[in-house]
C-alpha positions, 0 to 999 in steps of 0.5 A: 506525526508520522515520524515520531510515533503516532498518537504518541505511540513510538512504534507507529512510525513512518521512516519514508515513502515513495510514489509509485505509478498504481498503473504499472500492475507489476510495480503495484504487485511488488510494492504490496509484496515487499513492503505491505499495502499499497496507498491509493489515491483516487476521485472515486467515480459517482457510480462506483459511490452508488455501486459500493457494498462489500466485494462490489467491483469497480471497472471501466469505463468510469469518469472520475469525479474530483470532488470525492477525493479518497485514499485507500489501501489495497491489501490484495490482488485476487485470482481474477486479478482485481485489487482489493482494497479497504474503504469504508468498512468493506473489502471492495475489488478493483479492476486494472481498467478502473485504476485507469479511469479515476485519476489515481495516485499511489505510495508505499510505505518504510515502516518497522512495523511490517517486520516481526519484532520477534524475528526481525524479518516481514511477511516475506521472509526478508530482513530489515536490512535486506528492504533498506537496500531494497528501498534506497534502489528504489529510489528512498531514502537512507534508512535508520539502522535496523532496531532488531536484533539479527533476524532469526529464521521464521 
């Protein structure tokens, strides 16, 4: 689905997607910079369930329960340093330590949807092109050719 158009939208697509080691903070901060959120994979922890409510903080030490296997996207990182993250219909934070402690895994994304279609360019100023080669160092594969015309200054 997600390479031809999800719910048969052809924009909502998905070209590749990288791992990435979600306890390396400047990895993450990169990856959230360059390419949009960061997903995040985790076995939520029993007491971070009873603690959720919108802006809770989840921290160490916590034991990760492998039965409440989740996915969320961290949207964020906040002057305390915690991620943000979206799940459950609330912005919740997420502490480095926390990260650490709920088993977790990460990705990130190569969508067209991140650039403007206006100008070609994403939320960071940077061009389709200037990401591809960005992303094929990174470890992704080659990326389709750029479906937006030369980028315009934003």
């Amino acid at each position: 689905e997600w390479t031809t158009g999800l719910c048969n939208n052809t924009s909502a697509v998905i070209y590749d997607s990288l791992d990435i080691d979600v306890t390396d903070p400047t990895l993450v901060a990169s990856a959230m910079y360059l390419f949009g959120g960061v997903f995040f994979m985790l076995s939520v922890p029993n007491k971070w369930i009873n603690s959720a409510a919108p802006g809770a903080i989840w921290d160490a030490p916590a034991t990760p329960n492998p039965m409440n296997g989740h996915g969320v996207c961290f949207v964020g990182k906040n002057t305390a340093s915690n991620y943000e993250l979206v799940t459950w219909g609330m912005v919740l934070q997420l502490t480095q330590a926390g990260v650490k402690d709920c088993d977790p895994s990460g990705f990130v994304v190569f969508s067209p949807r991140w650039f403007s279609p206006k100008t070609g360019l994403a939320p960071n100023g940077l061009s389709y092109t200037q990401l591809a080669e960005l992303w094929a160092k990174a470890g992704g594969k080659t990326l389709p050719a750029s479906p937006f015309p030369n980028p315009m200054p934003a």
